[in-house]
N, C-alpha and C positions, 0 to 999 in steps of 0.2 A: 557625443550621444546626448540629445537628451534629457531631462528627466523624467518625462511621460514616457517613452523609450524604454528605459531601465526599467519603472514602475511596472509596467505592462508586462517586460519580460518576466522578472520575478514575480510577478501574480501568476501569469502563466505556468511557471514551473513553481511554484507552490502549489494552485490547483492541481496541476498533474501530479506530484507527490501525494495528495492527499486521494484524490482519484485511485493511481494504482496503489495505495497502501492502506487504503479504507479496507477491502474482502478479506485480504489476509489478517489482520487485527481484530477486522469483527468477529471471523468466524475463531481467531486464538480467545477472543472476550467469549462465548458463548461456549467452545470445549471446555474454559476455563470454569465458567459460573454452574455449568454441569455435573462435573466430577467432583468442585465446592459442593455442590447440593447432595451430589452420592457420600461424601466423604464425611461430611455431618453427619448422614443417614444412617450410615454403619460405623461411625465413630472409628472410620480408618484411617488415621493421623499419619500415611504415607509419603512423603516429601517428595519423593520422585512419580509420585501417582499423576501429580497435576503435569507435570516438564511431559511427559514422553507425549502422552495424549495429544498435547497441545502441539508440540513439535510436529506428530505427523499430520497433525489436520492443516494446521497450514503449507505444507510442504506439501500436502494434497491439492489444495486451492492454488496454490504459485505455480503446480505443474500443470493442471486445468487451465486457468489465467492464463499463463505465460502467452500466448502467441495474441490472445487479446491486448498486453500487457506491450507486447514490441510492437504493436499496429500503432497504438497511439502514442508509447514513446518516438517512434521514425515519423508519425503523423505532425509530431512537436518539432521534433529537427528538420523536417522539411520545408514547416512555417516558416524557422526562423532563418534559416539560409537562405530561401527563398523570398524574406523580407529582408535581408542582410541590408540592402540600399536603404531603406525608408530611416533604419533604426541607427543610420550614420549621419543623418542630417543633424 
């Protein structure tokens, strides 16, 4: 293989990782900077206040996502099988 090859793969699936793990994250950073703002606001120093909130919003957006989420990961593996030839030269 190689090393434009490899270079190109692992760009590839870096940009896809950050792709499908950008919504999840952003919307865990925004429940998170929220409930920080509520919890200032009433001086309620709950530790498990910030975890649950955050847990179900992104487990909300992952089950929204998801079938977006398996289109472009099969959309990745298709590529690269389907170039499997070029990326053996």
């Amino acid at each position: 293989m190689r090393p434009e090859a490899a270079i190109y793969i692992i760009r590839k699936g870096l940009g896809l990782v950050l792709l499908l793990a950008g919504p999840p994250l952003l919307v865990g950073l925004a429940v998170g900077l929220l409930i920080s703002v509520f919890q200032a606001a009433t001086q309620i120093q709950e530790m498990t206040l910030s975890f649950i909130p955050k847990i179900i919003a992104v487990f909300i957006v992952i089950m929204i996502l998801i079938p977006w989420m398996i289109k472009i990961m099969n959309s990745f593996t298709t590529d690269l099988i389907m170039n499997f030839h070029l990326f053996l030269r």
